[in-house]
One Martini backbone bead per residue (centre of mass of N, CA, C, O) as a GRO file, in nm:
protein
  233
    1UNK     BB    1   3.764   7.923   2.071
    2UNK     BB    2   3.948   7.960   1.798
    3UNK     BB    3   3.836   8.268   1.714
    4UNK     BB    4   3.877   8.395   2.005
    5UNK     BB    5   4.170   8.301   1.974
    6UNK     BB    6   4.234   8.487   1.721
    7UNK     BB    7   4.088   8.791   1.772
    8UNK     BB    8   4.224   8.848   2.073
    9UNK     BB    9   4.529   8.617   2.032
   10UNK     BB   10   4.678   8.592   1.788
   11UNK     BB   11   4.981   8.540   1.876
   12UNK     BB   12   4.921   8.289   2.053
   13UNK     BB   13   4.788   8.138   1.777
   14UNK     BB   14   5.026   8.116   1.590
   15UNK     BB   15   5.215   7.930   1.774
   16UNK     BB   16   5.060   7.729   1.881
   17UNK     BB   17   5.118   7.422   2.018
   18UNK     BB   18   5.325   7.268   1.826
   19UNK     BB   19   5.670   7.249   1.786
   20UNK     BB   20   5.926   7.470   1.859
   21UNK     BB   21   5.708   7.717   1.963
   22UNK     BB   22   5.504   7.580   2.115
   23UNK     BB   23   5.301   7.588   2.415
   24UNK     BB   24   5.372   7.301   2.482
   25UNK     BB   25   5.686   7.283   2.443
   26UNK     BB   26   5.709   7.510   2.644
   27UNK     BB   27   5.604   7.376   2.884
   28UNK     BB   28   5.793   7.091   2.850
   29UNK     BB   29   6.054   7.246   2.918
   30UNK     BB   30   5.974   7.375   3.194
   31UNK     BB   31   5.947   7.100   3.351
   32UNK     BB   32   6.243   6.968   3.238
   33UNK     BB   33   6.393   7.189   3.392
   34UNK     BB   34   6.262   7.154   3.684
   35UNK     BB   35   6.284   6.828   3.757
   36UNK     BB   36   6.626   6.771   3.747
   37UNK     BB   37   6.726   6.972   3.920
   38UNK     BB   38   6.552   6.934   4.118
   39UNK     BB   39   6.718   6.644   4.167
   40UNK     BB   40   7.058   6.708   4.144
   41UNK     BB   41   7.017   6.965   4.335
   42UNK     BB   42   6.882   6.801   4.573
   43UNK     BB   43   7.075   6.646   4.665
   44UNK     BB   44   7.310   6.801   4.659
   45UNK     BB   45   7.137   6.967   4.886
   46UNK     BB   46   7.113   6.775   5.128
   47UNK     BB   47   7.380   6.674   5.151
   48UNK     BB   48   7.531   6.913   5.235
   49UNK     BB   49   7.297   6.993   5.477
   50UNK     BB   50   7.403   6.736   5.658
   51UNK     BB   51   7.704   6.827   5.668
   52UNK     BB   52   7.656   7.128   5.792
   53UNK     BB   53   7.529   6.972   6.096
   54UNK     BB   54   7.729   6.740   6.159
   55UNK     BB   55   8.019   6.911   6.122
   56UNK     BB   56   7.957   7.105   6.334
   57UNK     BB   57   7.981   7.239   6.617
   58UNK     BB   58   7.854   6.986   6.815
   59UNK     BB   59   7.824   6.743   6.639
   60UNK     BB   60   7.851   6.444   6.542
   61UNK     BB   61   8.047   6.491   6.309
   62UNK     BB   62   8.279   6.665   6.373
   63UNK     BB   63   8.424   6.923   6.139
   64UNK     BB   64   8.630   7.149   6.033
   65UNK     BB   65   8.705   7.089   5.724
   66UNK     BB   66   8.420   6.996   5.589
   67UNK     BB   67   8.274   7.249   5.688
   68UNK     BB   68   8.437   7.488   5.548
   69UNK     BB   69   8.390   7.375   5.308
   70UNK     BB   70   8.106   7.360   5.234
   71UNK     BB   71   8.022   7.640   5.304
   72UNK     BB   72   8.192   7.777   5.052
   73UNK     BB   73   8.063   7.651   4.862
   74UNK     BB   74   7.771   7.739   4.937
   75UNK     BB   75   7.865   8.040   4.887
   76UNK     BB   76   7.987   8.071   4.613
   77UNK     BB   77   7.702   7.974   4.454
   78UNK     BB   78   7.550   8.188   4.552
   79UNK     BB   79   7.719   8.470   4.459
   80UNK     BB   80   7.634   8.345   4.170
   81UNK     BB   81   7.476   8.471   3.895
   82UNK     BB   82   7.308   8.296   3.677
   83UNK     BB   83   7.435   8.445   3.414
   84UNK     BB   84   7.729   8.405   3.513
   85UNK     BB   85   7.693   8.066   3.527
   86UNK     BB   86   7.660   7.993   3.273
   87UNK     BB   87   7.891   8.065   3.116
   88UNK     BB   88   8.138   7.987   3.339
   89UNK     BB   89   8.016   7.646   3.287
   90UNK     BB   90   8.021   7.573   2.987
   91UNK     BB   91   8.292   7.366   2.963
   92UNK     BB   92   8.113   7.174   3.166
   93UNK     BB   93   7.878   7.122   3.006
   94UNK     BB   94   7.999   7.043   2.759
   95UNK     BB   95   8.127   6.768   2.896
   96UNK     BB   96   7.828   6.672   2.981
   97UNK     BB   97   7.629   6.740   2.755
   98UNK     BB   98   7.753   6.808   2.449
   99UNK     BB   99   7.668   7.135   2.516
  100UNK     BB  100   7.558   7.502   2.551
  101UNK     BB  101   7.297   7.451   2.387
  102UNK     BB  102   6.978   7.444   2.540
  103UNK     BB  103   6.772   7.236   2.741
  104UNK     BB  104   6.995   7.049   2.835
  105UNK     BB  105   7.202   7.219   2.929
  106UNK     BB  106   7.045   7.394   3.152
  107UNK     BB  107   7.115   7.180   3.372
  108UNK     BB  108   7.334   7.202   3.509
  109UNK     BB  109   7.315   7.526   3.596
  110UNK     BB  110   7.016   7.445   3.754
  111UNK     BB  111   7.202   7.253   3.979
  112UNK     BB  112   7.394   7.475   4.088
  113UNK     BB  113   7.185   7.716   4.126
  114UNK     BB  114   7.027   7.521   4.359
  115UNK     BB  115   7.191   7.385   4.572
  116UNK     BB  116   7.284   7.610   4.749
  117UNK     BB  117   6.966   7.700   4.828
  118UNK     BB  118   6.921   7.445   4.976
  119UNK     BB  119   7.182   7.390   5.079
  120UNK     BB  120   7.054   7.620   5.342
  121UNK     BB  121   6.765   7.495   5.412
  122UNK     BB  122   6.854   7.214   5.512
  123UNK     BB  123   6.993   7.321   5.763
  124UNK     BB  124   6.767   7.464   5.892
  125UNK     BB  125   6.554   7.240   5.913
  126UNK     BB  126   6.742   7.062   6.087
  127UNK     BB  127   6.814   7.313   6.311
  128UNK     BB  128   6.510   7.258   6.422
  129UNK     BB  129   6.598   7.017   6.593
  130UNK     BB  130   6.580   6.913   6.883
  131UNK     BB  131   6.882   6.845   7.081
  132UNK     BB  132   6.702   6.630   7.279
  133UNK     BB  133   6.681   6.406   7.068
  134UNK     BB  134   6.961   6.364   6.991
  135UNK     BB  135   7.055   6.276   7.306
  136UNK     BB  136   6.845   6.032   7.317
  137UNK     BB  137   6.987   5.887   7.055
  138UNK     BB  138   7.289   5.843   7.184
  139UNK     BB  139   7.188   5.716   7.460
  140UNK     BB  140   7.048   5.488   7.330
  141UNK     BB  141   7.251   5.428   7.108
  142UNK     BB  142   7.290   5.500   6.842
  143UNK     BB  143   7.380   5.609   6.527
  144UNK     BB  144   7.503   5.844   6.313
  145UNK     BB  145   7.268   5.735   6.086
  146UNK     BB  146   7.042   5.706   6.298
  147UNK     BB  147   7.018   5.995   6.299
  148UNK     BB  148   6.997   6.129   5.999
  149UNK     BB  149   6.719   5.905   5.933
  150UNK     BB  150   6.558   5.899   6.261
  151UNK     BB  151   6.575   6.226   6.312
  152UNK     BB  152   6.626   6.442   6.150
  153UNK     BB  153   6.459   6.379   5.885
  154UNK     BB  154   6.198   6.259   6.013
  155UNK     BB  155   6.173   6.557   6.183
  156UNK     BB  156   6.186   6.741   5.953
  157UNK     BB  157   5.931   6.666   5.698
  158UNK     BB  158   5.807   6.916   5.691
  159UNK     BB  159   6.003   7.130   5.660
  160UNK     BB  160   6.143   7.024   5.375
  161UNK     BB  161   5.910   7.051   5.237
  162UNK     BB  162   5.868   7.340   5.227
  163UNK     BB  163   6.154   7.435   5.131
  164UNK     BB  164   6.115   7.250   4.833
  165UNK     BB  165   5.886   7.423   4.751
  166UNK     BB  166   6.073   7.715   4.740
  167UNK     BB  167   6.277   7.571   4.523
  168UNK     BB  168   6.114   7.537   4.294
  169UNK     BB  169   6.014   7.775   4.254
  170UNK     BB  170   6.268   7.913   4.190
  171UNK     BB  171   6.346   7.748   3.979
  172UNK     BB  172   6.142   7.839   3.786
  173UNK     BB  173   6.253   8.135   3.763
  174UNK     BB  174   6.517   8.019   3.613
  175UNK     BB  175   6.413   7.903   3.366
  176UNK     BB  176   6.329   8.141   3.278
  177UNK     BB  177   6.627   8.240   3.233
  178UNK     BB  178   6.720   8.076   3.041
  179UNK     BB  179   6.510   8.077   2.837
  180UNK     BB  180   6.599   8.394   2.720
  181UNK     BB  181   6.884   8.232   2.662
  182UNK     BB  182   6.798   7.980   2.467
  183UNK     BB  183   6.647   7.727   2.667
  184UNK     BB  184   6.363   7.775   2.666
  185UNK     BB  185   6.048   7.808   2.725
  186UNK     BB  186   5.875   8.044   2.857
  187UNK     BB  187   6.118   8.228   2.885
  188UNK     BB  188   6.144   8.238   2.533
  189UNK     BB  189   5.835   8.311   2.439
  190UNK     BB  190   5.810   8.591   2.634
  191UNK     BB  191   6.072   8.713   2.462
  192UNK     BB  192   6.129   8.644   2.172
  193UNK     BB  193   5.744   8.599   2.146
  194UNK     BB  194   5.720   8.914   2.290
  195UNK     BB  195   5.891   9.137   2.362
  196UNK     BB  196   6.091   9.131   2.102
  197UNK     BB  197   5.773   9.202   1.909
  198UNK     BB  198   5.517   9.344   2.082
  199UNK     BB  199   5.362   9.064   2.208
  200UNK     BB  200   5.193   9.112   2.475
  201UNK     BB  201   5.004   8.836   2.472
  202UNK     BB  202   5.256   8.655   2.511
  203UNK     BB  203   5.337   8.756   2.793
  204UNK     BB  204   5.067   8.728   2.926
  205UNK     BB  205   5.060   8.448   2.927
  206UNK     BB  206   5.341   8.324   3.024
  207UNK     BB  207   5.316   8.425   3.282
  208UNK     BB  208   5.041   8.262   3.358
  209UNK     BB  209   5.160   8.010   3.358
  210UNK     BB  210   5.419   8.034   3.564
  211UNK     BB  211   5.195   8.100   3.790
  212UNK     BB  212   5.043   7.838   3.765
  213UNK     BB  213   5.295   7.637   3.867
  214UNK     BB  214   5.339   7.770   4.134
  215UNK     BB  215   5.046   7.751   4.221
  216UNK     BB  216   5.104   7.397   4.236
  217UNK     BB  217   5.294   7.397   4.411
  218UNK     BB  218   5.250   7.515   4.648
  219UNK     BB  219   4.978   7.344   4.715
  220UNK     BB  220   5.118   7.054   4.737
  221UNK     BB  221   5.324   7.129   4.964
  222UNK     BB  222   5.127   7.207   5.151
  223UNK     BB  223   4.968   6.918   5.128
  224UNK     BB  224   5.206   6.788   5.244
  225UNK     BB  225   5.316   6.912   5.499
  226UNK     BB  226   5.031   6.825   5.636
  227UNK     BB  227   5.067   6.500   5.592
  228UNK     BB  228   5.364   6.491   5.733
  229UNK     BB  229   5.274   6.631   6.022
  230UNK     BB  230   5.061   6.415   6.087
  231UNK     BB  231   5.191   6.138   6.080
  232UNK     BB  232   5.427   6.257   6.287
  233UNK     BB  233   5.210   6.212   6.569
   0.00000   0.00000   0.00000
């Protein structure tokens, strides 16, 4: 296999498994820039669209004043190219893990660049519960509380795992391109050590793992979405 792939893809041999070039690295980059931002950005982007549907005219905690902040900010972040956002955003990034540059800085600016993409996914994804079921448990004293964790959430389990999946393959994407200006990852080794190298080899093998963990996404994503919608009849 080692002789074949020395014969076949030279290059994609050279850069070998270990090491701060190698493909375990860059796989083990990507993995760890989509998991955190992941985890930050999706928080964060739950909380925001949480708050765009209960305080939305009509809604169970309306407010105009935390409505109109919430929107402004998700349109805001939402409208900044995220090549843009990363520069913007640098003496923050220093500020918080202190450092502008690497796979760690690079957290920052991907969970900003996700949250707001996220935070519209899900308030679509809630706004798409019934209004006869708020009312139904409304008329039945139920609390503010548990109207968000037991009706909103609740009945939209399925469509919520869909979109966290829309969002995370999003976000392999982000990673890439994040690679690309020097934060590692499979994005930095198709570009550095294939792109600009004239390496066609490694950016063809780059692209393939890149689209390899999309599509583990999806599958997996898929098959929550039917195990959640199942539960939930």
């Amino acid at each position: 296999m080692t002789e074949l792939l020395t014969k076949y893809l030279p290059n994609v041999a050279n850069l070998g498994w270990g090491g701060d070039t190698g493909w375990g690295t860059s796989i083990w980059q990507t993995i760890y820039m989509t998991f955190w931002p992941a985890i930050f950005g999706g928080l964060l982007g739950l909380i925001f669209g949480v708050v765009l549907v209960i305080t939305k005219p009509g809604g169970i905690m309306e407010n105009r004043f935390w409505f109109g902040f919430c929107d402004k900010v998700v349109s805001l972040f939402r409208a900044i190219p995220f090549i843009i956002l990363l520069a913007f955003i640098a003496p923050f990034t220093q500020l918080i893990v202190g450092t502008q540059i690497g796979t760690t800085a690079a957290l920052v600016p991907l969970s900003l660049g996700v949250f707001p993409f996220y935070a519209r996914q899900v308030q679509v994804a809630l706004e798409s519960v019934s209004e006869g079921k708020v009312e139904a448990a409304e008329a039945l004293g139920a609390t503010n509380t548990d109207i968000i964790f037991n009706v909103y959430l609740r009945e939209a389990r399925s469509e919520l795992v869909r979109v966290s999946t829309v969002t995370l393959i999003s976000l392999v994407g982000l990673t890439a391109m994040a690679g690309a200006i020097g934060a590692g990852g499979l994005g930095n080794t198709a570009i550095s050590y294939g792109y600009n190298r004239f390496n066609n080899d490694v950016t063809v093998v780059a692209t393939i793992l890149v689209l390899l963990l999309v599509v583990i996404i999806q599958l997996v994503g898929d098959w929550l979405a039917k195990r959640v919608n199942h539960q939930s009849r």
